[in-house]
N, C-alpha and C positions, 0 to 999 in steps of 0.2 A: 300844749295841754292847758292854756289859761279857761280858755268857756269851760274844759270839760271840768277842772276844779269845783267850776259852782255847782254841779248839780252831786247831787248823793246818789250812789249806786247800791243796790243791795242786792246780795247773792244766797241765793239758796242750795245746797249741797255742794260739801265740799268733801268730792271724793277725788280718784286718781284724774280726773278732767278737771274738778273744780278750782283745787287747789294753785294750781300753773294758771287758772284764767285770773284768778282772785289777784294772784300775787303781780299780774300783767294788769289790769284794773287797776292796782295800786300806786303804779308808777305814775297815772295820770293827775295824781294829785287830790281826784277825788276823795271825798269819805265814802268808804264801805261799811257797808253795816252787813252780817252775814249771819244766816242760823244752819246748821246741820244737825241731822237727828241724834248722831254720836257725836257731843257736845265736845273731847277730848280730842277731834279733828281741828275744832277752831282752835287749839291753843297757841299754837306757830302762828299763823294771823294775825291772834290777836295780838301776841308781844311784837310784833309790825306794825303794829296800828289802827286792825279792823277794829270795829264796834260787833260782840258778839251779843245777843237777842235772844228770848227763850224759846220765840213761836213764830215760821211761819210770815202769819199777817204781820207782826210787828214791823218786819223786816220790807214790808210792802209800804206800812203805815209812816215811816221814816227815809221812803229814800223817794226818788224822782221816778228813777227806769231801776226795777227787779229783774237781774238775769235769772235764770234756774236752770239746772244742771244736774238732774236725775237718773237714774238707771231703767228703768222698767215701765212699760206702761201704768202698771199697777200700782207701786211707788207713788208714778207722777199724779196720778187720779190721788191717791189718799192724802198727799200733804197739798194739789189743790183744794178739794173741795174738804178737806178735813174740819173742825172745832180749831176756830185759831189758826186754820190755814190761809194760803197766797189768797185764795178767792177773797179770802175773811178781808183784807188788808185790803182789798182794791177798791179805789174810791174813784169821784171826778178828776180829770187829769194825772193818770198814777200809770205808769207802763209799763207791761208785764214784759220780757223776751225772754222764752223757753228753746233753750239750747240743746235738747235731749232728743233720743231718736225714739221716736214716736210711732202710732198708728196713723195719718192724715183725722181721720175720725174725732179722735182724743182731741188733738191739736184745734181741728175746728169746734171742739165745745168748750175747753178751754177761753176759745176768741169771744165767741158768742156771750159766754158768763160775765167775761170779763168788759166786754161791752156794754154790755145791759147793766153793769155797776160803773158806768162814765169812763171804763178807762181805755188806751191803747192794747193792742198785744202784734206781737211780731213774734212767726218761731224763726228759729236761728240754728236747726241741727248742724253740726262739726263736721269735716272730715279731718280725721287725724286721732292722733291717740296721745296717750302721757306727754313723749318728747314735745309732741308737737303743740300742745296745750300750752309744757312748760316756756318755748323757747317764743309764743306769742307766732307762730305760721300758720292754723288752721284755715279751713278753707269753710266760711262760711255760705251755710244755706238759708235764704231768707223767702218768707211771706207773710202778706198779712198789712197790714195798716203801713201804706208807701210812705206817710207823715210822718211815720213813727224810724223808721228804717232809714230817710233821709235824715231826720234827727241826730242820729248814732253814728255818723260812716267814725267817726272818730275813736271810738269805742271797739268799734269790728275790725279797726284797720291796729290797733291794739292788743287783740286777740288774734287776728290770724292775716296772710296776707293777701287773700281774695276775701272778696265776698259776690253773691248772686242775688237779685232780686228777680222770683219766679211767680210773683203774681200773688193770687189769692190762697190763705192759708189752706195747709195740704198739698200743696203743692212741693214745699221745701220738703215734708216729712216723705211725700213718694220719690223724689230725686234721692237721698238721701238713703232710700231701700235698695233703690236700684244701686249707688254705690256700693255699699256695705256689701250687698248679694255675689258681685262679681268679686270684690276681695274676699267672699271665703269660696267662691268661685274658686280663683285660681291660688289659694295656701292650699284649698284638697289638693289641685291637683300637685302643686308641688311637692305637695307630702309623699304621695304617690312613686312621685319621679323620685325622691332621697329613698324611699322604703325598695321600690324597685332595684337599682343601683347596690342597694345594698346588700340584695339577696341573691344578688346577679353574682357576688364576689366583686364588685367596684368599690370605690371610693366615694361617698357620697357626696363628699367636701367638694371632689373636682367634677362630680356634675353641679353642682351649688355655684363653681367658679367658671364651667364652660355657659351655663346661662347667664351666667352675670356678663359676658365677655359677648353676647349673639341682642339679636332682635328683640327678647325674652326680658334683658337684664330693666328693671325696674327697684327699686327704693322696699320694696314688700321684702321680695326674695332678697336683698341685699341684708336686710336686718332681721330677717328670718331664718336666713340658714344655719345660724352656726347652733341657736336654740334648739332648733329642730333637727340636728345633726348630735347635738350633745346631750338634748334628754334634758335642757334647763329652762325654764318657763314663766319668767317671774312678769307679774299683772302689767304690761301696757292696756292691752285691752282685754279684759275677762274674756273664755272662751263663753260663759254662758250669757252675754250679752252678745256677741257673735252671732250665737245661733239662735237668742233671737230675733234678733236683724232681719237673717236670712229665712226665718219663717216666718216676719210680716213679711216679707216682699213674697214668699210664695204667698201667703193670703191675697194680697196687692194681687197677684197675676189672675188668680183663680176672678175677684170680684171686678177685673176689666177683660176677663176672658182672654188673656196671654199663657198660654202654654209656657212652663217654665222648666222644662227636663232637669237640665244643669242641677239647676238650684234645688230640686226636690230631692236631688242626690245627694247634693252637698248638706240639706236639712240633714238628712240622714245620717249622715256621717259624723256632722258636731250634735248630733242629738244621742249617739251613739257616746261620744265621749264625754258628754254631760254626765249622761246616766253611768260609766266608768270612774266616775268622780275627779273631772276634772275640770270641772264649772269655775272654778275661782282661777284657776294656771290662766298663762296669757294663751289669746285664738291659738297661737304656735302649737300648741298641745293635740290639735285634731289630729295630727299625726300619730298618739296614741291609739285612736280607733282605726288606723290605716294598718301598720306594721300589728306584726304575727309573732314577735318574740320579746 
């Protein structure tokens, strides 16, 4: 960790992803400087050592490379381009990495803004969720300034235990749909399979355990079943960031003309249980718009 020492990292939201990268960032010895819009999120941080910021730019204007780590397209567009936002901060030599799952679009005007004010940008969407945040394994998706990305592997190897260089920015953010899409791909359908099982008069648990034991068994189902067997849902990943994931990638399919069945059903199903009020529970929750009692 000595190079990475010298340089100042700064991080923008510190939510249920942010908190686990922040705190993996930290180990390298760098200084963090970090701002979140609910200021009572930095307090753990900061009695560790972050530098907490009032705005934003600040947090641009103080460090070398800004990560950022947002929820929503919507979100990420307001605290960029806001009064004292990331845009506001970015100078000659200043590098933005946006870790958040995005539209491609978003991501590419981001790059473009943030060029046209001298600086780097690289996006960096995750796959993984809280554990995996906290325990520094995600699987990093990378595009955008290869200068900037060769810069960092020290940082990304940090946060997660892959990383991917895919070219030109948008690129990371349409891989990254296409992941998300088949993981709620297949929790519908798992949900399915327990809700079935259980109407049938079976044991849900011991089909939870005969897939876990076949072709099928996979790391999803293995830490999904017992939630979605027990009715317990507590935030790894919000189900209403879940769904939507999987309604950009149906937009993604519609604007390169890919038929996307699956997925337009699966939209369906977690847009079902949004609207049921279960937007904040973890994805595991879709199963409430599956089962009938």
């Amino acid at each position: 960790f000595t190079n990475m020492a010298a340089k100042k990292i700064g991080f923008i939201g510190v939510g249920i992803m942010g908190r686990g990268m922040i705190l993996n960032l930290m180990k390298t010895g760098s200084s963090l400087v970090i701002w979140n819009r609910s200021a009572d999120k930095c307090k753990e941080l900061e009695e560790k050592g972050a530098v907490v910021v009032k705005t934003p730019a600040e947090v641009v204007q103080q460090s070398d490379i800004t990560f950022s780590m947002l929820s929503t397209p919507a979100v990420a567009k307001e605290i960029f381009y806001g009064e004292n936002g990331t845009l506001a901060g970015v100078s000659k030599g200043k590098s933005i990495v946006d870790c958040a799952t995005l539209d491609a679009q978003t991501m590419q005007e981001f790059s473009t803004a943030a060029k046209e004010k001298g600086g780097s940008f690289l996006e960096a969407p995750v796959s993984g969720s809280k554990p995996q945040a906290e325990q520094g394994v995600l699987v990093m998706m990378c595009a955008g300034d290869k200068s900037l990305y060769d810069e960092i592997p020290s940082y990304l190897d940090v946060l997660g235990k892959a990383s991917f260089f895919l070219g030109e920015v948008g690129n990371a953010s349409k891989m990254k749909l296409a992941v998300n899409m088949l993981m709620g791909e297949m929790l519908t359908g798992f949900a399915e399979g327990i809700c079935l099982t259980k109407k049938a008069g079976l044991d849900p648990s011991v089909f939870a355990e005969i897939i876990g034991l076949g072709a099928m068994a996979c790391p999803l189902f293995k830490v999904k079943s017992a939630p979605m067997v027990e009715g317990n849902f507590p935030p790894n990943f919000p189900l209403k960031h879940a769904q939507k994931d999987v309604n950009l990638a149906c937009e993604l399919g519609k604007e390169v003309s890919q038929p996307l069945p699956v997925a337009e059903v699966t939209n369906t199903v977690f847009s079902q249980a949004l609207a049921d009020g279960h937007g904040d529970k973890d994805f595991a929750a879709v199963i409430n718009a599956v089962k009938t009692d």
